[in-house]
TINUPA-946749 format. One record per residue (C-alpha): residue in three letters; x, z, y. Coordinates in steps of 0.1 Angstrom, whole numbers, padded with zeros to 4 digits, always signed. Each point is the difference from the previous one (the first is absolute). Example, Ala and Ser with C-alpha at 12.3 -4.5 7.8 and 13.67 -1.06 7.14 Angstrom:
BEGIN
Ala+0123+0078-0045/Ser+0014-0007+0034/
***
This chain:
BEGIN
Unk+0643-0552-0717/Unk-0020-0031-0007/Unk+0008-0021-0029/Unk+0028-0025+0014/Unk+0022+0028+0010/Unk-0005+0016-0035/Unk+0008-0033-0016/Unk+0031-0005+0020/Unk+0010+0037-0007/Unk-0005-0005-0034/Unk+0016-0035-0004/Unk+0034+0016+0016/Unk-0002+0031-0023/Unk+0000-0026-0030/Unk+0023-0018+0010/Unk-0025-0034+0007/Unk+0008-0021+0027/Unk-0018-0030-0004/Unk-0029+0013-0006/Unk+0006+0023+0032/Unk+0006-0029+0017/Unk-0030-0015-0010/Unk-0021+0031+0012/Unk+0016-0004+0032/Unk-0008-0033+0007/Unk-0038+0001-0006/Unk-0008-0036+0001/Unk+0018+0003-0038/Unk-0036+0007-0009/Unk-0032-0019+0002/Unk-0020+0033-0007/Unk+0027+0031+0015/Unk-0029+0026-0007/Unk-0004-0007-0035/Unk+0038-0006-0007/Unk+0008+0030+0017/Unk-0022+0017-0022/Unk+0011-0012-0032/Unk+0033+0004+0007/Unk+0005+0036+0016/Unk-0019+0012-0034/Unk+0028-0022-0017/Unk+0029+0011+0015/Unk-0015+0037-0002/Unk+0003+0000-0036/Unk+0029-0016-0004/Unk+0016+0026+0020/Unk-0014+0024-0018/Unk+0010-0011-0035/Unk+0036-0006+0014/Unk-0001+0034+0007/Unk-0011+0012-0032/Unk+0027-0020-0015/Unk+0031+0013+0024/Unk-0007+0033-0013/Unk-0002-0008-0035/Unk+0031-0015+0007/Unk+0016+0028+0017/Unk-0009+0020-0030/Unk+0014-0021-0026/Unk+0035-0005+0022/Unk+0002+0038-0001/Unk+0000-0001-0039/Unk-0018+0038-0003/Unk+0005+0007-0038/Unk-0036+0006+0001/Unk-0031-0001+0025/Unk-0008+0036+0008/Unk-0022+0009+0033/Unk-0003+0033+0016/Unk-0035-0001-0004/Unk+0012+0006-0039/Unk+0020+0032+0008/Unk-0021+0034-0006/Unk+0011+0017+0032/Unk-0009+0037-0016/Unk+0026-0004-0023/Unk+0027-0010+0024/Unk+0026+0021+0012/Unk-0007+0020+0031/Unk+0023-0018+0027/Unk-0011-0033-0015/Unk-0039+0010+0007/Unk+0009+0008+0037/Unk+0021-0030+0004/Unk-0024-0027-0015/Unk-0026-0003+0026/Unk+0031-0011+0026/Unk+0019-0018-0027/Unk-0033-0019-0002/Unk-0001-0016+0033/Unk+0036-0017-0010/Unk+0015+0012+0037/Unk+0034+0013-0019/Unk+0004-0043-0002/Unk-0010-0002+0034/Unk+0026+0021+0015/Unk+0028-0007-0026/Unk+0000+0038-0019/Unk+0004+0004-0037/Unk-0016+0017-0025/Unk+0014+0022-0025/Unk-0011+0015-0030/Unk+0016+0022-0025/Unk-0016+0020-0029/Unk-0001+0000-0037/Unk-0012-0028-0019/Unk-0039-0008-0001/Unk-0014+0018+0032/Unk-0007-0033+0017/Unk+0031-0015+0017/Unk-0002-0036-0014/Unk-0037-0001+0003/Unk+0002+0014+0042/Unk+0032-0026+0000/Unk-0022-0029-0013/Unk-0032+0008+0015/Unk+0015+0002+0036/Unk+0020-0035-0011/Unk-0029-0017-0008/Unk-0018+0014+0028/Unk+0027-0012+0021/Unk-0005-0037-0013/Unk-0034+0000+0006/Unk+0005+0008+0040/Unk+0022-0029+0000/Unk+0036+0019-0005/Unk+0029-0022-0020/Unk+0014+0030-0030/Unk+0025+0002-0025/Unk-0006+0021-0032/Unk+0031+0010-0025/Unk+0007+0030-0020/Unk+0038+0008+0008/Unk+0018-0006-0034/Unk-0018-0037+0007/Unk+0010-0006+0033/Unk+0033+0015-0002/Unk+0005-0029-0029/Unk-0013-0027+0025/Unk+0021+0007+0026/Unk+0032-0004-0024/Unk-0014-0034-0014/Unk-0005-0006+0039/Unk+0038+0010+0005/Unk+0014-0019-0027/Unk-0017-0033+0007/Unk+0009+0001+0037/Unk-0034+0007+0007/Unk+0003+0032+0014/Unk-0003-0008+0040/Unk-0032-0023-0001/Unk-0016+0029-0021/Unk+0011+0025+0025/Unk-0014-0022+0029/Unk-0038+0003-0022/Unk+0001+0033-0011/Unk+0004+0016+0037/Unk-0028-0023+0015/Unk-0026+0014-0028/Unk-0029+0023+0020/Unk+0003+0027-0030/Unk+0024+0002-0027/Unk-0008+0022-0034/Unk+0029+0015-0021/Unk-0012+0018-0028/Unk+0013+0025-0022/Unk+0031+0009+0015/Unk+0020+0026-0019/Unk-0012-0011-0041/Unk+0027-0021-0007/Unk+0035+0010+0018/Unk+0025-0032+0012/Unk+0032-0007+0006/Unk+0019+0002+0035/Unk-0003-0039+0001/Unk-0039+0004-0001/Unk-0003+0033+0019/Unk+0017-0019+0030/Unk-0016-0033+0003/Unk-0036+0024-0002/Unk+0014+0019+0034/Unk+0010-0028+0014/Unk-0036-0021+0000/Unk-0019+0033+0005/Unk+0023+0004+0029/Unk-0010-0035+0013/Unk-0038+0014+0004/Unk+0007+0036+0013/Unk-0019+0003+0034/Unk-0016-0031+0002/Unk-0019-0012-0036/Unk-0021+0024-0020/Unk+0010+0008-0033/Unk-0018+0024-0029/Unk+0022+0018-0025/Unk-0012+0019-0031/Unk+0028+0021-0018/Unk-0007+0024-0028/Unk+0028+0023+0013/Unk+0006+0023+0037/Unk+0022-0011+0024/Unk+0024+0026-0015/Unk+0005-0018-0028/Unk+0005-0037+0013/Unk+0041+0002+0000/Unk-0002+0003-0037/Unk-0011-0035-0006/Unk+0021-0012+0032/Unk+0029+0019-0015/Unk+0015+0002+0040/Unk-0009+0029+0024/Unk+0007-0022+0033/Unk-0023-0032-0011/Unk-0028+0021-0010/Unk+0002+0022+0027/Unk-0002-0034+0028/Unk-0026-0010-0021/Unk-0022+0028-0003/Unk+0004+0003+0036/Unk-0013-0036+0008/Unk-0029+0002-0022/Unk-0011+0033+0011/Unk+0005-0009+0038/Unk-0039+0001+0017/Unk-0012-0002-0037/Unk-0030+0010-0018/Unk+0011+0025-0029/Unk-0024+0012-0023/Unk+0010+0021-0031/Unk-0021-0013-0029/Unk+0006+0031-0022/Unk-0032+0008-0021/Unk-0016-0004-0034/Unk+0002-0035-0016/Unk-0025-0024+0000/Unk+0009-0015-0032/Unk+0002+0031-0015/Unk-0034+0009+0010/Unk-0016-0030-0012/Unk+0018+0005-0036/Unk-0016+0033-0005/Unk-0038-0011+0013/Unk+0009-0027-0026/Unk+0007+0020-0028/Unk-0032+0027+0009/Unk-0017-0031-0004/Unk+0010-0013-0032/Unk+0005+0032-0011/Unk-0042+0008+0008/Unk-0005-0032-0015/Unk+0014+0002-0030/Unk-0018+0043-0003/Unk-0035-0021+0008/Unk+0009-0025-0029/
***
């Protein structure tokens, strides 16, 4: 490809008509060879820094509570279906084909962080996601309903790539909530990805629905041509707190 079609290529990726214009027409420059030049490694780097800067946005319009990467997750210590799973949950073709992710265990064995990690991974590959705990978007969804808001949400929220719910199954809601969170899930089943980390089985989802039917329809939606890992294992937190205190407690025996 010599440089005038790279220009021009470039020029319509970034949106530049004049100036693709101008490379068109090449009696727009005394010297072509030198302006060519100057501007393909222009237009290179600005297309690179836009780039850079899409995904930071990306990542800042997904509003992670924190930054964590899988490269941080210490795959020995990860439950055993979570190992197996994470070389394909890697390659992010559960968004590419519109299946879920679910993950249920006990607290600290790595759901948030696997959530996260595959968000931000997501945004970094150039995929629009939403990131909410439950109890949080549960509460936006009512200040969506009572502001009349509720339909220009719904529009957004099934057009996102991935969609993150954590912690499902901490804090119980009301009938009100549990039916406007089947109702957008239900929007997404079969055709958007979206990851859900619960600290309790599937078994015990009707006691924060409170209704057999709903939680049934919705179990079955999630679970349809979904990734389920069981995320049952020692915790991580706990783990670290007791390296901690052998720590201290060897320093303090050295003092």
């Amino acid at each position: 490809m010599d440089q005038q079609t790279q220009l021009i290529q470039l020029c319509k990726e970034l949106r530049l008509p004049t100036i693709r214009k101008m490379v068109q027409d090449q009696d727009a420059f005394k010297q072509p060879k030198q302006a060519y030049d100057v501007l393909l490694q222009v237009l290179t780097q600005e297309k690179e820094d836009r780039m850079v800067r899409a995904k930071q946005t990306r990542i800042r319009a997904a509003n992670f509570p924190q930054k964590k990467l899988l490269e941080e997750l210490i795959e020995e210590a990860l439950p055993e279906q979570a190992r197996q799973k994470l070389p394909q949950l890697k390659t992010l073709s559960f968004i590419q084909e519109g299946q879920n992710v679910i993950l249920t265990g006990p607290p600290g064995t790595g759901k948030s962080h696997l959530a996260i990690g595959l968000g931000m991974e997501a945004c970094l590959a150039g995929y629009r996601v939403f990131f909410a705990t439950v109890p949080s978007f549960i509460n936006q969804l009512k200040e969506h309903r009572s502001e009349r808001t509720l339909r220009s949400f719904e529009l957004k929220f099934e057009k996102y790539d991935l969609v993150i719910l954590d912690e499902l199954g901490y804090i119980s809601f009301d009938k009100e909530g549990a039916e406007l969170l089947f109702s957008h899930l239900s929007l997404r089943a079969d055709r958007k990805s979206t990851i859900i980390t619960s600290n309790l089985s599937f078994l015990k989802w009707q006691d924060i629905f409170h209704d057999a039917v709903l939680t049934a329809a919705l179990t079955d939606r999630l679970t349809h041509k979904s990734h389920v890992l069981n995320m049952s294992g020692a915790s991580y937190r706990m783990k670290e707190t007791e390296e901690w205190m052998r720590n201290s407690n060897d320093q303090v025996a050295l003092n």
